[in-house]
C-alpha positions in Angstrom: -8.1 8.4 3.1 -8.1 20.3 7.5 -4.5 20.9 9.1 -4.9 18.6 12.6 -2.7 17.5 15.0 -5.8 15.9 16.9 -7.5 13.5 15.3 -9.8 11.5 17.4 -13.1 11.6 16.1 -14.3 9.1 13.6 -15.2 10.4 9.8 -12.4 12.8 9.7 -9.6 10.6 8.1 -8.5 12.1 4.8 -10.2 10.2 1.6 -7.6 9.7 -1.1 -8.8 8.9 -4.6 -6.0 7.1 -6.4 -6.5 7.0 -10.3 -4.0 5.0 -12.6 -4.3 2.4 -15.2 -1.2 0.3 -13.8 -2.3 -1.8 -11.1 1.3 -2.0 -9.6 1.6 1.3 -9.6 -2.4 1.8 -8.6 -1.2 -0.4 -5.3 1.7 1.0 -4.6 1.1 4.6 -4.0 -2.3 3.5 -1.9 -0.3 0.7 0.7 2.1 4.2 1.4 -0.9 6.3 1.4 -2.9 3.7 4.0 0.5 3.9 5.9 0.3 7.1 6.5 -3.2 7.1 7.9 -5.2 7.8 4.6 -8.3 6.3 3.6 -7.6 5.2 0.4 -10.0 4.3 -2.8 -8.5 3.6 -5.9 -10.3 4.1 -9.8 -8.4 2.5 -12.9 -10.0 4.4 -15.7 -11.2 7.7 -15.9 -15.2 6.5 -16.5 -14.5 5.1 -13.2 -13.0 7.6 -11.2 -15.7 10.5 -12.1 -18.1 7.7 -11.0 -16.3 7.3 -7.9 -15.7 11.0 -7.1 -20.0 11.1 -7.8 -20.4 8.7 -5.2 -18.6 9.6 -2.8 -16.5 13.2 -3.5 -12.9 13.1 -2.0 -10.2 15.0 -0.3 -8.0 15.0 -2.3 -7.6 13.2 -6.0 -3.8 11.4 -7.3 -4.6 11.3 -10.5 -2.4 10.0 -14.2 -2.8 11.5 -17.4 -2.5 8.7 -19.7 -6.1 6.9 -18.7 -8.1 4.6 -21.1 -11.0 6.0 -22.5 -11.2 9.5 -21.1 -8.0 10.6 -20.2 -6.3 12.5 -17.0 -6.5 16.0 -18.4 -10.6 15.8 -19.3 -11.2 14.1 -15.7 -10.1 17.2 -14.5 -11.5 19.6 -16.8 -14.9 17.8 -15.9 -14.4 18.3 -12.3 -13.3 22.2 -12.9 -16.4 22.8 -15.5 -18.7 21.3 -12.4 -17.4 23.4 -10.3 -16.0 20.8 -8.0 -12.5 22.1 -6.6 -11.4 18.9 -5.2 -7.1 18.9 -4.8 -5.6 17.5 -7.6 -1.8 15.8 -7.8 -1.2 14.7 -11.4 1.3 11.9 -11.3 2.2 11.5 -14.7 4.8 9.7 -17.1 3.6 12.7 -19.6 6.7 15.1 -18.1 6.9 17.5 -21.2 6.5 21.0 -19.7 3.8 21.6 -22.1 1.7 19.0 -20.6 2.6 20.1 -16.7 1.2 23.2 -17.7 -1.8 22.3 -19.5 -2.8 20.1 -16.1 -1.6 23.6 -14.0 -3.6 25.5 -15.9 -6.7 23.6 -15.7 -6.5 23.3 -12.0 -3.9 20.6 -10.6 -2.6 21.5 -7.3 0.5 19.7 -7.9 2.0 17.6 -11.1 4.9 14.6 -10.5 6.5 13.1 -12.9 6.5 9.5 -13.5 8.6 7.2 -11.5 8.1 8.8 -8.6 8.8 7.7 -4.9 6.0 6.7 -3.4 7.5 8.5 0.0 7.3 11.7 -1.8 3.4 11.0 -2.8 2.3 10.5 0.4 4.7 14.0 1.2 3.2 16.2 -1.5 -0.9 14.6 -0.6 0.2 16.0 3.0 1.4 19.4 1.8 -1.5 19.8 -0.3 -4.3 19.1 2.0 -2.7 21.3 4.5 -2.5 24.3 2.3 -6.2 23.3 0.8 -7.3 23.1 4.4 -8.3 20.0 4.4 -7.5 17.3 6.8 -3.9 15.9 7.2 -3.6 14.0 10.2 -0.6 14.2 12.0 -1.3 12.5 15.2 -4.1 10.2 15.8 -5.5 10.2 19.9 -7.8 7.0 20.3 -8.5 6.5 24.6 -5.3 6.3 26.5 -3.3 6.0 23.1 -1.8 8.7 20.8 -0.1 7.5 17.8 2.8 9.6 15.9 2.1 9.2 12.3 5.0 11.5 11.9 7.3 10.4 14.1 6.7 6.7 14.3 5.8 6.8 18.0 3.0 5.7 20.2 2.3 6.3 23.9 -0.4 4.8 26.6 -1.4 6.7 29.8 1.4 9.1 28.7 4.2 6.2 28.5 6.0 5.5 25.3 5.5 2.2 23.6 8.2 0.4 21.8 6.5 -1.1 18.3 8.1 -2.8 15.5 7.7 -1.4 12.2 4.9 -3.3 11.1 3.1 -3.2 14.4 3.1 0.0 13.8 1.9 0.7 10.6 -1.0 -2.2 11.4 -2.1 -0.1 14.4 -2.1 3.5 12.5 -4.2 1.3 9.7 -6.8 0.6 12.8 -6.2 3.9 13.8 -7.4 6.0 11.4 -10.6 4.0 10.5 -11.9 3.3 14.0 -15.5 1.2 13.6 -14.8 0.1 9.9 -13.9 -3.8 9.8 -10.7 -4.9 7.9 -10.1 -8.8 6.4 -6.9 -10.5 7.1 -6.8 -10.4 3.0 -7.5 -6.1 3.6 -4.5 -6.1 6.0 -1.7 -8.3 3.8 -2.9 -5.6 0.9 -2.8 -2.1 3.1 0.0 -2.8 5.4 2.1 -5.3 4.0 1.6 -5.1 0.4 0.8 -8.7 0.2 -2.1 -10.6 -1.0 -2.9 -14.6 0.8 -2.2 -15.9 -2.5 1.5 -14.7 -1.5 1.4 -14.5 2.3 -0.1 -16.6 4.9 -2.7 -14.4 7.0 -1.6 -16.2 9.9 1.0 -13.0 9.9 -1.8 -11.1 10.8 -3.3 -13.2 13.3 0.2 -13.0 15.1 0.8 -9.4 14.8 -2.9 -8.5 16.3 -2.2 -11.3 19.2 1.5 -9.1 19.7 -0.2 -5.5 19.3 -2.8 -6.3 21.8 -0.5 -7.4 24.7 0.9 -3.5 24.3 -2.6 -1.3 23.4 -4.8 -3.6 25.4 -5.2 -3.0 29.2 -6.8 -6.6 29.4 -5.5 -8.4 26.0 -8.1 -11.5 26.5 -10.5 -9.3 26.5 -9.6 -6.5 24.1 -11.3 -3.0 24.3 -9.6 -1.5 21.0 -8.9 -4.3 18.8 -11.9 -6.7 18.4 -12.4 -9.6 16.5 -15.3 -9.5 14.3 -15.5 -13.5 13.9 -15.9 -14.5 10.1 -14.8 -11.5 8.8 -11.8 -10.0 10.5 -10.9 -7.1 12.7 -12.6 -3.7 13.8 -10.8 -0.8 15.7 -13.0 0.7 18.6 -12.2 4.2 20.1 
């Protein structure tokens, strides 16, 4: 996927553009980004990331140098020259300090150098978007629930609500798109890093039956966390 610490109306979640030729690393950096209550897109050449940013423009832009075809640094000397002052984080394996500043000095908000934790992405998006004023979401409230992206923690009517990691993360997914549907295949991908050719989706089925005997005042006939049957599941605030 403004500094918040509300975040209950739909459209506001943070839209991360993540643009890098290595699929792992592509992957990576969006499952922690999703985590932490991002919507995420992802681009793997810079042709397609201008065409992505032209469809839809984006909070915030993660964005490697070393791109096929038109590299990092013109991606963001296009988006300067057009005026468009969308936050930019380089993440780059190009660390020479000639290079950070040439990507400073045409605009980057930030520049990491190549391997770099994932954890500390997700960290330096958040700092960004707060000092850019755009949205970083903090705490998501959704009915009688209000989720601690920070803190891990989640309360109904008030009460705290013991969740296991990945019940967790699965719910702050829901969360922070509420009305958009996600596949069993989106889920394994986002939350688990997984794919069904690796994982059975059954996991899924058995985390939403779990999540729902917490969030849902009626589990067997959920109010939050509907199935859409065929296609998957949709989070209603």
């Amino acid at each position: 996927m403004t500094s918040l610490n509300q975040m209950s109306v739909p459209g506001v979640t943070p839209d991360v553009l993540v643009v890098d030729d290595e699929p792992q690393v592509r992957e990576i950096v969006a499952t922690y980004l999703a985590r932490d209550g991002f919507a995420v897109r992802t681009a793997g050449t810079g042709a397609e990331a201008l065409a992505e940013l032209a469809r839809k423009r984006a909070d915030l832009v993660v964005l490697d140098l070393m791109l096929p075809g038109i590299d990092g640094l013109s991606v963001l000397r296009k988006l300067r020259e057009s005026g468009d002052q969308v936050p930019v984080i380089v993440l780059s394996a190009k660390g020479r300090e000639s290079e950070r500043v040439a990507g400073l000095e045409l605009g980057a908000d930030d520049y990491l150098a190549k391997p770099a934790s994932p954890r500390e992405v997700a960290a330096r998006v958040r700092a960004v978007l707060r000092r850019s004023g755009a949205v970083g979401p903090e705490t998501l409230s959704v009915g009688n629930l209000e989720i601690d992206l920070i803190g891990r923690r989640m309360t109904k009517d008030g009460e705290p609500v013991d969740l296991p990691p990945k019940e967790f993360e699965l719910l702050a997914r829901f969360a922070a798109s509420p009305g958009q549907v996600h596949s069993r295949a989106d889920l394994l991908r986002d939350v688990w890093g997984s794919s069904p050719d690796w994982q059975d989706p059954g996991t899924i089925t058995v985390h939403i039956r779990r999540l729902r005997r917490k969030i849902e005042d009626d589990p067997a006939n959920p109010r939050h966390l509907v199935t859409v049957y065929g296609v998957g599941y949709r989070f209603d605030a």
